[in-house]
N, C-alpha and C positions, 0 to 999 in steps of 0.2 A: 428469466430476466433478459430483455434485450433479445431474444430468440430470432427476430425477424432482421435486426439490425448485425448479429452475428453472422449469421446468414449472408444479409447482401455484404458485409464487410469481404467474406468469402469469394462469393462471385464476381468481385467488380476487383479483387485484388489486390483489397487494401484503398480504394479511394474512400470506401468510407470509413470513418473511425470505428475498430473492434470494438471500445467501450465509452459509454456514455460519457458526459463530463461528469453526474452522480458517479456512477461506478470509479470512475478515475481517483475522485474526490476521497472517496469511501475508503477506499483500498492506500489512499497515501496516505488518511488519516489513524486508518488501523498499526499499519507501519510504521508510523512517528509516535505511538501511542506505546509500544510494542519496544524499538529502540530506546524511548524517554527511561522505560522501565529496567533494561540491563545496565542503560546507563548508571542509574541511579540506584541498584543493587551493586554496581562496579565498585561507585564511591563511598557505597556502607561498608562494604569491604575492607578498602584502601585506609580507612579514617581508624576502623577497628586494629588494623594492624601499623598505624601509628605515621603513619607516611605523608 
């Protein structure tokens, strides 16, 4: 993925962006996806013990 853009991000030191705006995308989306869920095992928790 991104192999050649990794690459120049590498040699040019940082001028070019490491990850795509997909990949960026992707990976905030897993993350929020990821968070919603502990969140929301938190508050089965909390409700269960009466709080």
């Amino acid at each position: 993925m991104g192999v050649f853009r990794k690459a120049t991000s590498l040699m040019t030191i940082g001028l070019v962006d490491f990850r795509s705006d997909k990949e960026r995308i992707a990976r905030n989306t897993k993350r929020t996806g990821k968070e919603l869920k502990k969140q929301t095992k938190l508050m089965k928790e909390a409700k269960k013990r009466g709080k």
